[in-house]
C-alpha positions in Angstrom: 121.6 21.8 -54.6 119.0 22.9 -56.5 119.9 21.6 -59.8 120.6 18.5 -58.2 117.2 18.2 -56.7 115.3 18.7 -60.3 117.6 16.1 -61.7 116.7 14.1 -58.8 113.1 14.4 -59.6 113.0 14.4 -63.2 114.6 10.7 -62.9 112.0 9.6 -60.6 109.7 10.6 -63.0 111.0 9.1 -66.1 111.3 6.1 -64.1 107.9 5.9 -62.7 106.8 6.3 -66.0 109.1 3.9 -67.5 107.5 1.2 -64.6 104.1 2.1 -65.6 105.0 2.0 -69.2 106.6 -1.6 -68.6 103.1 -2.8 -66.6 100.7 -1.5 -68.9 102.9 -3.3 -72.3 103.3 -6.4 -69.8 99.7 -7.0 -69.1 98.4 -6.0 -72.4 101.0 -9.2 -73.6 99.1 -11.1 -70.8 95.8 -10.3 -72.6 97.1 -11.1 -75.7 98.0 -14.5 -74.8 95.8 -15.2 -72.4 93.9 -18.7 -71.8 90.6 -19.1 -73.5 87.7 -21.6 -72.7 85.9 -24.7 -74.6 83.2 -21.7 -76.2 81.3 -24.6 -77.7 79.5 -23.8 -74.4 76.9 -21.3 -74.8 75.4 -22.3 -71.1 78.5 -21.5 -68.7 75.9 -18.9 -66.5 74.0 -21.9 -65.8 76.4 -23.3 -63.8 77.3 -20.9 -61.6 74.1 -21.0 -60.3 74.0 -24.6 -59.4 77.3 -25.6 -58.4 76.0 -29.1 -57.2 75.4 -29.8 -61.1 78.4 -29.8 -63.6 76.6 -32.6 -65.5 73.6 -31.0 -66.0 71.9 -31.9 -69.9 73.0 -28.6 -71.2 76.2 -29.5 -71.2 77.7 -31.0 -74.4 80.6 -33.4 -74.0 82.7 -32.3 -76.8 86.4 -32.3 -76.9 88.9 -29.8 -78.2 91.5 -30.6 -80.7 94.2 -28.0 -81.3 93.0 -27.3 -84.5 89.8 -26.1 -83.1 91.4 -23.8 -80.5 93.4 -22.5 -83.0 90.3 -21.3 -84.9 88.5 -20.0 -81.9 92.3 -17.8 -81.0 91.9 -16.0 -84.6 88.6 -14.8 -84.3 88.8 -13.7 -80.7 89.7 -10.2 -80.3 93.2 -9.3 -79.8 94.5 -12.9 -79.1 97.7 -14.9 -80.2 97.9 -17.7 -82.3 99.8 -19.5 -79.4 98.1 -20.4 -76.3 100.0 -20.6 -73.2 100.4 -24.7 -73.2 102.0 -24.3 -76.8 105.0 -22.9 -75.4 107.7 -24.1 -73.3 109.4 -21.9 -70.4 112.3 -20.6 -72.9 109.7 -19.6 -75.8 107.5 -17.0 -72.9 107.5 -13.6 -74.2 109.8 -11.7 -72.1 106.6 -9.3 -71.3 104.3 -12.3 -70.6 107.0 -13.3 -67.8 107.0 -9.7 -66.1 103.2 -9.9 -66.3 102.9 -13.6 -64.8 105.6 -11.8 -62.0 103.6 -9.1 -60.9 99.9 -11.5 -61.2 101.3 -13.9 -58.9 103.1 -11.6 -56.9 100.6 -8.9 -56.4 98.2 -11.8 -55.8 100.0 -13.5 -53.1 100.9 -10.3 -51.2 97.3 -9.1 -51.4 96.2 -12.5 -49.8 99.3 -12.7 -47.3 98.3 -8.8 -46.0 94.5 -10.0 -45.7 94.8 -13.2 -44.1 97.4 -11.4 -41.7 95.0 -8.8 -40.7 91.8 -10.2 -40.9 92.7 -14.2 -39.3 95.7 -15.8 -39.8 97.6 -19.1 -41.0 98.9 -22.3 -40.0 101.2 -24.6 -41.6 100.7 -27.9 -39.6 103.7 -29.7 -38.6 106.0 -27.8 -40.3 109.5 -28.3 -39.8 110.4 -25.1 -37.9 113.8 -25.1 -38.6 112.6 -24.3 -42.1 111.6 -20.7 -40.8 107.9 -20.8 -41.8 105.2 -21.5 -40.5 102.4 -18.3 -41.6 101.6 -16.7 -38.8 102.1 -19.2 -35.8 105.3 -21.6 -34.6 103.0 -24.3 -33.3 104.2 -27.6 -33.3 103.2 -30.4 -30.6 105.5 -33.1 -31.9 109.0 -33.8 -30.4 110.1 -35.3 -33.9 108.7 -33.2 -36.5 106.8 -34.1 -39.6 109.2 -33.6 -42.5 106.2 -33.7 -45.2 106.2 -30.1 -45.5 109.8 -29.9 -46.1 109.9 -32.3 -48.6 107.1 -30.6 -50.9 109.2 -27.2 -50.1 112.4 -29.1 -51.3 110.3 -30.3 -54.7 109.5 -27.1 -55.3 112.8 -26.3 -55.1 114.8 -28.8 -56.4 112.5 -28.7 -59.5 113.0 -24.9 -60.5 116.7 -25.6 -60.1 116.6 -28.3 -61.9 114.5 -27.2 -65.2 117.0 -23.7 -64.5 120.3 -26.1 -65.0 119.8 -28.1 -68.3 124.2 -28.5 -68.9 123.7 -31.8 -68.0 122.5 -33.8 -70.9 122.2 -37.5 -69.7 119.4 -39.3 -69.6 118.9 -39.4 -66.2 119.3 -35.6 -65.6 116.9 -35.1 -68.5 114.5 -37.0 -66.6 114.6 -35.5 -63.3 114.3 -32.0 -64.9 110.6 -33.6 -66.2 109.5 -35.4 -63.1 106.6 -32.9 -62.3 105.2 -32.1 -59.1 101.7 -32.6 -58.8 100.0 -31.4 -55.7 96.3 -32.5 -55.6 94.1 -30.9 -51.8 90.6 -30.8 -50.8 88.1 -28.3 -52.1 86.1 -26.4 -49.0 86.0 -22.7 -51.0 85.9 -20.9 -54.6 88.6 -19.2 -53.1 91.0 -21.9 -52.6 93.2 -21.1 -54.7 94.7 -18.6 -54.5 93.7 -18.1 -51.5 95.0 -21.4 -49.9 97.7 -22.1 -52.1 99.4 -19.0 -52.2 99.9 -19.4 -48.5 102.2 -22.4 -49.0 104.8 -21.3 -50.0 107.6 -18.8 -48.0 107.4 -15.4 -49.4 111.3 -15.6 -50.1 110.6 -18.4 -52.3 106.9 -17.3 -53.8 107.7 -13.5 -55.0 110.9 -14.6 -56.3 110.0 -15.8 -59.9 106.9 -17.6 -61.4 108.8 -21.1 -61.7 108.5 -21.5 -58.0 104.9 -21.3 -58.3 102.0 -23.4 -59.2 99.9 -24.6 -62.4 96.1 -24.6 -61.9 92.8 -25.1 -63.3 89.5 -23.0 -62.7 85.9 -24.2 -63.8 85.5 -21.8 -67.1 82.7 -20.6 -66.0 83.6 -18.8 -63.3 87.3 -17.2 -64.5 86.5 -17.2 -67.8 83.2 -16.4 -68.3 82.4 -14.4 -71.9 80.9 -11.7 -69.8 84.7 -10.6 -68.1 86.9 -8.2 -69.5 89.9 -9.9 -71.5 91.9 -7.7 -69.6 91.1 -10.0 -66.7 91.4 -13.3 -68.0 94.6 -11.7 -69.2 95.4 -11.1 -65.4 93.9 -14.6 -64.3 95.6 -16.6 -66.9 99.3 -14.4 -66.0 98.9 -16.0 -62.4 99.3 -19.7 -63.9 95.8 -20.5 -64.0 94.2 -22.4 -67.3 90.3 -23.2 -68.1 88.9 -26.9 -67.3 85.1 -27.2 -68.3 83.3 -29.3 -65.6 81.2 -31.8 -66.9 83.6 -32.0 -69.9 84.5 -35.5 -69.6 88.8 -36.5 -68.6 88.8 -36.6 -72.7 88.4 -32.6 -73.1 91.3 -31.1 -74.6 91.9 -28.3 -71.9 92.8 -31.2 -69.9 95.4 -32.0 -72.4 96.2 -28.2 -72.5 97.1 -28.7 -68.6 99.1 -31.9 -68.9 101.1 -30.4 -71.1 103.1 -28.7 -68.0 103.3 -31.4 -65.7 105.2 -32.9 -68.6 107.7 -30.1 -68.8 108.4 -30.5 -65.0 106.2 -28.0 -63.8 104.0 -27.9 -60.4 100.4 -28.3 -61.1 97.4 -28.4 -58.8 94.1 -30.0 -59.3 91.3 -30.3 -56.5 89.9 -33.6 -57.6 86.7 -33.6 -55.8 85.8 -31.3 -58.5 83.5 -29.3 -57.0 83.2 -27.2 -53.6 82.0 -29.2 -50.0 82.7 -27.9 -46.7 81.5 -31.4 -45.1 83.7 -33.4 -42.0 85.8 -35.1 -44.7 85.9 -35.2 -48.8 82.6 -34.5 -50.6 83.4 -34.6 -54.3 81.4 -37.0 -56.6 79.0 -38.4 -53.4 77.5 -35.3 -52.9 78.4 -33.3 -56.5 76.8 -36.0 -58.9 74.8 -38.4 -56.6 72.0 -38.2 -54.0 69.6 -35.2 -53.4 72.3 -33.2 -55.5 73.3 -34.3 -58.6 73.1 -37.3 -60.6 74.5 -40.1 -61.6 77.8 -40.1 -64.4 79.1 -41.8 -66.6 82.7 -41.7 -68.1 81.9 -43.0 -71.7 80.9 -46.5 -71.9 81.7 -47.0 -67.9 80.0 -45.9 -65.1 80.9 -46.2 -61.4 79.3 -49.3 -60.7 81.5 -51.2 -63.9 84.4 -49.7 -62.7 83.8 -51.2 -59.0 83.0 -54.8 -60.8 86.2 -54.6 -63.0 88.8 -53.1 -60.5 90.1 -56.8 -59.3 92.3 -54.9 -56.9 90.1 -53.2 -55.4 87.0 -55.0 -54.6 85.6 -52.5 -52.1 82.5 -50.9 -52.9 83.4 -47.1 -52.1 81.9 -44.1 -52.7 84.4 -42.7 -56.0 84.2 -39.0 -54.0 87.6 -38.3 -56.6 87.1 -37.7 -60.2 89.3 -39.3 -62.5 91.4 -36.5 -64.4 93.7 -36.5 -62.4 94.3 -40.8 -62.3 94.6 -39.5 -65.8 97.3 -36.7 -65.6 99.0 -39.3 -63.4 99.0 -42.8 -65.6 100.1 -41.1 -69.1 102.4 -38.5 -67.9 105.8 -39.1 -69.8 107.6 -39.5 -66.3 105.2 -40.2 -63.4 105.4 -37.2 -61.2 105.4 -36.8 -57.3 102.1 -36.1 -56.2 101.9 -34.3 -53.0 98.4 -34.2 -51.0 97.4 -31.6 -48.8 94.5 -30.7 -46.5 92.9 -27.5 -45.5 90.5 -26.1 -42.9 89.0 -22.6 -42.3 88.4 -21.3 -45.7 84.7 -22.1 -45.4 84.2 -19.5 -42.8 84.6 -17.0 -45.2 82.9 -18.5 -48.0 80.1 -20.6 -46.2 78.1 -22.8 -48.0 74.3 -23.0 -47.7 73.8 -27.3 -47.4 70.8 -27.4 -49.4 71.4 -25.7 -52.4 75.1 -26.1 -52.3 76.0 -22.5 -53.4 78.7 -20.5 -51.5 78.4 -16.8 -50.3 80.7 -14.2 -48.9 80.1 -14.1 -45.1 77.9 -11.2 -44.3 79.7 -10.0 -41.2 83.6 -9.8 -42.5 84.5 -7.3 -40.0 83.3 -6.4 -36.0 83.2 -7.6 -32.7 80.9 -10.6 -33.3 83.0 -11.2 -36.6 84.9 -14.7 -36.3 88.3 -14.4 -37.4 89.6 -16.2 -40.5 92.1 -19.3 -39.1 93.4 -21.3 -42.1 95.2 -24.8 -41.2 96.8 -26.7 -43.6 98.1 -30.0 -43.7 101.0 -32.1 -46.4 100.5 -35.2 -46.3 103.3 -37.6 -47.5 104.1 -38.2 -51.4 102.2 -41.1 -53.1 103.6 -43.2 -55.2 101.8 -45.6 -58.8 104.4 -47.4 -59.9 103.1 -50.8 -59.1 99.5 -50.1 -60.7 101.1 -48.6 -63.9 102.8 -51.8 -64.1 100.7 -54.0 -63.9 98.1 -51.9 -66.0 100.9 -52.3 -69.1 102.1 -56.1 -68.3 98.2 -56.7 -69.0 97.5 -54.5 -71.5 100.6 -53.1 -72.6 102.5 -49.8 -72.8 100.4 -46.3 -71.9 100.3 -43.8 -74.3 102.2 -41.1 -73.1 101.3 -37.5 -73.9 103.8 -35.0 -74.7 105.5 -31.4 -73.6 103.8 -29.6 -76.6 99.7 -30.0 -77.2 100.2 -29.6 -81.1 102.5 -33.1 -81.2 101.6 -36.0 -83.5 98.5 -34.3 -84.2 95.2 -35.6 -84.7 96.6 -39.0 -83.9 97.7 -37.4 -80.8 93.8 -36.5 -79.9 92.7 -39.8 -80.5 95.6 -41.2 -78.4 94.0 -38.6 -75.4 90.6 -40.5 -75.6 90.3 -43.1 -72.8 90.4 -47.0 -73.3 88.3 -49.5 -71.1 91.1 -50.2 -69.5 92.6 -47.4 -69.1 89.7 -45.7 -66.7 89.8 -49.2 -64.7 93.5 -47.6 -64.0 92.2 -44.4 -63.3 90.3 -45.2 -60.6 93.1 -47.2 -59.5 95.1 -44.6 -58.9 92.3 -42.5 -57.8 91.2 -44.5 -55.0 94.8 -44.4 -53.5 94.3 -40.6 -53.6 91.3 -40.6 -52.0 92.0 -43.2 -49.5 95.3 -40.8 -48.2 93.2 -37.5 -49.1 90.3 -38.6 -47.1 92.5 -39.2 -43.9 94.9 -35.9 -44.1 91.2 -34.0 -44.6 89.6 -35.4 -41.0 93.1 -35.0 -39.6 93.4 -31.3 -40.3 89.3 -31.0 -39.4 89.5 -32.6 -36.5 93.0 -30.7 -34.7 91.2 -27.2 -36.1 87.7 -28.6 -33.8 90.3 -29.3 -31.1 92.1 -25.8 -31.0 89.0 -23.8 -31.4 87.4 -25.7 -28.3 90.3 -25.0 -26.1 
């Protein structure tokens, strides 16, 4: 027995060893690959501390061409040629996919365990013959919403799809493409993940990183020069690129990020661009206009040309959405679903002081006059642009389309990425319809988590 028992614990230990051998190698791939920012910027510190300001006059709006990120990956340390949006699904290391497996999953348990200790969460409306809804089965509807479902089913569908390429008609070629784009309001800097790792069942969200989301995080905050590389190794392994704010919808990380809502991929985007924990959607109003901010322009048009020249849209409305992702939207090769969604109850962890606009952690987490964390969320049904791409192109003709890798066609490829006239007239198209179905899912969700906390 005794011989047994050594054996028995020598192969423990060679396998522990082997798993920590296999985490250390994955994450150090991780860092080698990992995401990095527009470094042009040599001000990013300056806006952390005034979040109401992404335009502010130090910013330069330059744009990225591959070229140039290629010559900032060689002379950063210990970095690939190849940035993530360079390669597909099938070229992915084999250690880069065990690392992006244990960010998101360590990630999403870490959240799950908090938010089930500390508060909880609540799927709205969810169809509970789906088996999840976080940590409540509430549901006051005798015919339940299916909105929830049907992102789940995207989610789905799409991994099994980009997973099944035998077929090779045209049609199946395009389904695998369709992305999923899932676009939500902003009330905390911990949103995501914090948020949108709760969306997902755990059977479905620990079982591989195709299941799980794109993002984008402001540069300055996840990666800033001052962190580790180790941890923008970690950051960028959970699926999560640089955008610089105040970059203009011409930057090339924006390109870097469309490149996998071409492939078929899920991507989120909160387009209010910036953090507001308001009754209802705060983005540009309160971000770049009034006691806050300032006013922007996009190029050669500004928000009150674009109001003039939208004939569809006469109303004179507050543009609360920025127009990246109207962008993402009108030149993707296949227009993808986009999927809005609301959320509540973030902000009591991360409040925000109304004057300044800069968040904090709450000072009393834990103790009897500690108010517990209750997150709601809300899907909202999936939006559709077909008839404002068309008619864009019958006037003007056929959008540029941007493609699946960020080094195709080139520098005519950059110059295709810079935004006509036209063009941002669609944007704000298609923005508007976001905003107009965002602003009413956001008072919704607001309004029932009032309503429950008063009873």
């Amino acid at each position: 027995m005794s011989i047994i028992g050594n054996a028995t614990k020598r192969i423990v230990r060679f396998s522990g060893r082997i798993f920590a051998g296999t985490v250390f190698v994955s994450f150090a791939a991780a860092t080698y690959y990992r995401p990095l920012p527009d470094d042009d910027e040599t001000v990013v510190n300056h806006n952390v501390k005034n979040q109401h300001h992404p335009t502010s006059s130090s910013f330069k709006h330059s744009h990225m061409s591959p070229s140039s990120d290629n010559n900032s990956r060689s002379e950063a340390w210990f970095c690939s040629s190849k940035s993530y949006p360079s390669m597909t699904s099938e070229e992915t290391p084999l250690l880069l996919s065990i690392a992006r497996a244990l960010s998101i999953n360590i990630t999403t348990l870490v959240i799950r365990f908090f938010l089930k200790t500390y508060g909880s969460y609540e799927i709205l409306d969810a169809d509970l013959d789906n088996g999840y809804n976080g940590n409540k089965a509430k549901n006051n509807s005798s015919k339940p919403l299916n909105e929830y479902t049907h992102f789940l089913d995207l989610v789905r569908n799409r991994a099994n799809y980009r997973c099944n390429d035998d077929d090779s008609s045209q049609a199946a070629s395009n389904l695998n493409r369709k992305g999923l784009l899932t676009v939500s309001n902003h009330r905390s800097l911990f949103d995501d993940p914090g948020v949108v790792s709760c969306l997902l069942p755990l059977d479905v969200a620990l079982v591989s990183p195709k299941y799980n989301r794109w993002g984008i995080c402001s540069q300055e905050y996840c990666f800033n020069p001052n962190l580790p590389a180790a941890i923008k190794g970690y950051i960028g392994a959970g699926q999560v690129l640089p955008i610089r704010r105040g970059g203009g919808i011409d930057q090339w990380l924006l390109r870097d990020f469309a490149a996998f809502l071409s492939r078929g991929e899920w991507c989120h985007i909160f387009p209010e661009g910036c953090v507001t924990q308001i009754d209802g959607l705060g983005g540009r109003s309160r971000c770049f206009g009034g006691q806050h901010g300032h006013n922007t322009t996009y190029g050669d048009v500004n928000k009150k040309n674009i109001n003039e020249k939208s004939s569809s849209d006469s109303r004179n409305h507050a543009n609360k959405l920025k127009w990246g992702v109207g962008k993402l939207i009108a030149h993707a090769p296949i227009t993808p679903h986009v999927i809005p969604f609301a959320h509540v109850g973030m902000e009591n962890l991360l409040p925000q002081d109304p004057q300044t606009g800069i968040t904090h952690l709450k000072k009393q987490l834990f103790g009897k006059n500690s108010e517990p964390l209750e997150i709601k969320i809300k899907v909202g049904k999936e939006l559709f642009f077909d008839d404002l791409i068309q008619e864009h192109e019958e006037q003007h003709g056929k959008l540029w389309r941007y493609s699946d890798r960020t080094d195709a066609g080139g520098s005519d490829n950059n110059r295709a990425f810079k935004s006509s006239v036209e063009e941002k007239i669609l944007y704000h198209k298609i923005t508007m319809r976001i905003e107009d179905a965002l602003e009413a899912l956001t008072k919704e969700v607001i309004r029932r988590h009032k309503k429950s906390n008063s009873e």
